[in-house]
C-alpha positions in Angstrom: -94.3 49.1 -51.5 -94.1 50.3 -48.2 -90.3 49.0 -48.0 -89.0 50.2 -51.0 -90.4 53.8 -49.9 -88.3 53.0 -46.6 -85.3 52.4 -48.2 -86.2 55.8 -51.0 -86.3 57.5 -47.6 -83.2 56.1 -46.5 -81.0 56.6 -49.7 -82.0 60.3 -49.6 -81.1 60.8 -46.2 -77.7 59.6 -46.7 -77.4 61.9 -50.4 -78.3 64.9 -48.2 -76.1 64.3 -45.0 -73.2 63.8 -47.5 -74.6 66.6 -49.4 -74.2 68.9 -46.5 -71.0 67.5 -45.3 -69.5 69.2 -48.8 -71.6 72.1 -48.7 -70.1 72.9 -44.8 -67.1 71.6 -46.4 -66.7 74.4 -49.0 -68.1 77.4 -46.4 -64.9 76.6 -44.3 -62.8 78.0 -47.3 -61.9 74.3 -49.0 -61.6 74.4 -52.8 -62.0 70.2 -53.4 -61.7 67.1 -51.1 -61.5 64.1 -53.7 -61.8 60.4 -52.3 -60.2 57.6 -53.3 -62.1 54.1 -53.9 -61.7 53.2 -50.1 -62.5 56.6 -48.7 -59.6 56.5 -46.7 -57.5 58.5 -48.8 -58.3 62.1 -50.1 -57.0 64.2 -52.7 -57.8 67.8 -51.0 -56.9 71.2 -51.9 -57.7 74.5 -49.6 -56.5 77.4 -48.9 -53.0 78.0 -46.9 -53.0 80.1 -43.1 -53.3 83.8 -43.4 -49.9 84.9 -42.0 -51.5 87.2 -39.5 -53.4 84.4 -37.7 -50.9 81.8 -38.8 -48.8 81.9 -34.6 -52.2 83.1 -32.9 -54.4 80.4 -30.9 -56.9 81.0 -33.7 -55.8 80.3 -37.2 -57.8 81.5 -40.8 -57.3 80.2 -43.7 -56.9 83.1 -46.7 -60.2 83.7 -49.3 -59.9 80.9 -51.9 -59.6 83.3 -54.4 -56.0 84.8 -53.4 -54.6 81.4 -54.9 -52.5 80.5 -52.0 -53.8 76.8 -52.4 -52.4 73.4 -50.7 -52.4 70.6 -52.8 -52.6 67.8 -50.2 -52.7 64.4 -50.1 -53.7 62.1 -47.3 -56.3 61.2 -44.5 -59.9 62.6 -45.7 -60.0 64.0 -42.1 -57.3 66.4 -42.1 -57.9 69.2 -40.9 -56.3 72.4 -42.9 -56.5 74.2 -39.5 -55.3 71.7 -37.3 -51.7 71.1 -35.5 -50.1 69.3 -38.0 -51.4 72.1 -40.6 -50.2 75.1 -38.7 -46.9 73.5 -37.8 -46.1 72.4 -41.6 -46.9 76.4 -42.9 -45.1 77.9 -40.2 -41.7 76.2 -40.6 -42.8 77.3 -44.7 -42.5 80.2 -43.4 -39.7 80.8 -41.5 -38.0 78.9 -44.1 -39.2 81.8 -46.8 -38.2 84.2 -44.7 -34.3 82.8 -44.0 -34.0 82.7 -47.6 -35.2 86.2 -48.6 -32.8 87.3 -45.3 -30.1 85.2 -46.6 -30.2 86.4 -50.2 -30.5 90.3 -49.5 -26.8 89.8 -47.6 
């Protein structure tokens, strides 16, 4: 009896660590981080760089609810602030920008 109330003990402990990890998750502005079977590969989508913190040391990603959403897939670790993040959305960026500057010529 004993065991089995162990391993009850257990089981929850793991439902609520992984239970936070997608509650903390969702307060740093993610819409939905979907594993695959291996839980190597997710299916995430969040929130793109505001362009006002987008080239500062300290990068934000926009409210959810403007619907400026990545659709990303890859590593479940990825960080939507990280290097590779702010690099991708800043050459989006200047892209955007050469094109709008291109077609008002």
């Amino acid at each position: 009896m004993n065991r089995l109330k162990g391993t009850a003990s257990a089981l929850l402990l793991i439902a609520a660590v992984d239970l936070s990890s997608v509650i903390l998750w969702a307060a740093e502005g993610n819409v939905s981080k979907d594993a695959d079977a291996s839980g190597q590969s997710c299916h995430l989508k969040f929130p793109a760089i505001t362009e006002e913190s987008l080239f500062s040391d300290r990068p934000v990603l926009k409210s959810s609810t403007d619907g400026d959403i990545i659709d990303f897939y890859g590593p479940c670790n990825f960080d939507p602030l990280g290097k590779e993040s702010v690099m991708k959305q800043r050459a989006d960026l200047q892209r955007e920008r050469r094109r709008q500057y291109d077609n008002s010529n």
